[in-house]
N, C-alpha and C positions, 0 to 999 in steps of 0.2 A: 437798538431800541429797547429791549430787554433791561441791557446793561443800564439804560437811562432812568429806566422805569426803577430798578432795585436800586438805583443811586437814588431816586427821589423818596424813594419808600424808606429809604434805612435815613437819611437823612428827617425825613418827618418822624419818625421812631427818634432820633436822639434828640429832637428839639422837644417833643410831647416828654421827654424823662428830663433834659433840662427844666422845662419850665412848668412840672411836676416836682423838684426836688428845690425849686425856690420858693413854691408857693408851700410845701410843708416845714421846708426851713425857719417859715414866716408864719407859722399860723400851731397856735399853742394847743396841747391839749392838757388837760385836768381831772388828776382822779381823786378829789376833795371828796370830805363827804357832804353830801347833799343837806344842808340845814339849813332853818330861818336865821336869822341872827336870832341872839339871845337877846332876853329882857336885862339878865346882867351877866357881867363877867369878874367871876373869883379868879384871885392870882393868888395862888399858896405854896411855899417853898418849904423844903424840909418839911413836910408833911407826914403824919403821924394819923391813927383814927382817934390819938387820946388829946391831941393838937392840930385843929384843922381851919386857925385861923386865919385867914388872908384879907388882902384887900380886892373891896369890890367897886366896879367901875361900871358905869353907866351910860347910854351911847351919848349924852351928852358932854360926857369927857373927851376929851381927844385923842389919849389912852387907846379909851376902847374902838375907837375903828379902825388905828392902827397894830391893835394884837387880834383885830378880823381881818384886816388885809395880810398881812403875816401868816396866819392861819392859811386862808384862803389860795395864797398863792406858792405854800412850801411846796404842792405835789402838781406843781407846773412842769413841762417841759415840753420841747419844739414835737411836732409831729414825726418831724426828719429824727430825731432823736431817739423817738421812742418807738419807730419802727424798728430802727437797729438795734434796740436794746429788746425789742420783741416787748412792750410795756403799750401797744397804741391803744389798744382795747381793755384794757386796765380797770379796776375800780377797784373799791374799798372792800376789804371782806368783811362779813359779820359773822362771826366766831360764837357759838353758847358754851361756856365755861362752865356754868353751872346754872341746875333748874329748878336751888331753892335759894341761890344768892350768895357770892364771895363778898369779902372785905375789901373793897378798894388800898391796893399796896400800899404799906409808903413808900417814899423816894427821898432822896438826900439832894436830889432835884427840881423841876417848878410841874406845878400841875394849873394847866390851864380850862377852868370850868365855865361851859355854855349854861347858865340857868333860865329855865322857860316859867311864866306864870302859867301858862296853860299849856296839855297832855300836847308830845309833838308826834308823830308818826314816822315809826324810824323805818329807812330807807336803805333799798338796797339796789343799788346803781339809780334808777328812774322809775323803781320800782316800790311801794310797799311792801316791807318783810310783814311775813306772817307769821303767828305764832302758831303753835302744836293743837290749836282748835280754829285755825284761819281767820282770825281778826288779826287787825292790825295790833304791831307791839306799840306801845305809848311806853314815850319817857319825858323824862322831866331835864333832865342834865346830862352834858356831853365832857365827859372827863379828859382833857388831850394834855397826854404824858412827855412832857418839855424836856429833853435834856442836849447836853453840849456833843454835837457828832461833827461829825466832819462829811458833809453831802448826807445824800438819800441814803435814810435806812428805814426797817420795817418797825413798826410803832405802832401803839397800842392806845384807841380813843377808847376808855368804858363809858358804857351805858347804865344809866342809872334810871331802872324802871319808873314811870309814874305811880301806877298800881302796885300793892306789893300783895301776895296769895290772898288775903283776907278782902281784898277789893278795895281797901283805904287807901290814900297816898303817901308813900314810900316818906318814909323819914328819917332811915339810917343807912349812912354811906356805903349801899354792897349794891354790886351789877349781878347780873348772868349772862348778859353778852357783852362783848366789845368788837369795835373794827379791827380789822387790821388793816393797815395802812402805809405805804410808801412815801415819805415823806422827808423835808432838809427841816428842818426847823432851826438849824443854827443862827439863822438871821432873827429869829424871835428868840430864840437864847439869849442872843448877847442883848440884844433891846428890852430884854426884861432887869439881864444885869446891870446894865448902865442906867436905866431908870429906877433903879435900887428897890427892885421886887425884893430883893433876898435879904433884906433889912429885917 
């Protein structure tokens, strides 16, 4: 009887891990960062701060909702996945670089810019970051730094304040925080080459 009982017990133990490792094999998680969509989206390649022209797309382009689904979906993967990589609880870091303002780098690569009409509340997992006197930090643009990898790597979204120290609104290209981020972005790589961003 015993022996019946721990054959039906270990049996129900391997079917609840069976049909626990299909339903995570099946069911996605995402360490995106948390934003609105933007009002518009800058594509600028070879970016310089003394050349920071690109072109800008609007969500009524069809462009732009597929360099948000691109976006949106680089830092996907399965539950089953990301338990074994130790990644299931994951999220975006937010990093202060500096607390009177850096230059936004260049790149010899594409910079893909979130720009908001109105201050957005940046976010830190489900959370509002705070700033060093507990308000919310407000920005205006999401800077996400495009280049050619090969799979997930760590990557760098700056933030570009709304407010700048004087309380006006920011109108020169420097952050003091950014994300840090896990991320493929290859597939928005080559979709920005082949749509000849780099013109």
């Amino acid at each position: 009887m015993a022996k019946k009982i721990g054959a039906i017990v270990s049996l129900s133990i391997i079917g609840i891990l069976i049909i626990a490792t299909i339903i995570m094999a099946n069911v996605d998680v995402n360490y995106k960062v948390r934003c609105e969509n933007p009002d518009a989206i800058y594509v600028m390649y070879n970016y310089t701060s003394s050349s920071n022209n690109g072109e800008v797309l609007y969500s009524n382009d069809e462009r732009y909702g597929e360099i948000v689904d691109y976006i949106n979906n680089a830092s996907t993967e399965s539950s089953l996945t990301a338990l074994f990589n130790g990644t299931l609880f994951d999220k975006p870091t937010v990093v202060t670089d500096s607390s009177t303002g850096v230059s936004i780098p260049s790149t010899s690569n594409f910079y893909v810019v979130y720009r908001y009409n109105n201050p957005q509340v940046l976010m830190n997992g489900n959370s509002a970051y705070k700033d060093e006197n507990g308000n919310n930090y407000m920005y205006k643009e999401l800077w996400f730094s495009v280049g050619q990898t090969n799979g997930s790597a760590e990557l760098r979204v700056y933030v570009m304040p709304y407010y700048n120290s004087d309380g006006g609104v920011t109108t020169s290209d420097t952050y003091s925080k950014y994300y840090l981020l896990t991320a493929d972005f290859t597939d928005l790589y080559n979709y920005l080459v082949d749509n000849n961003f780099n013109d």
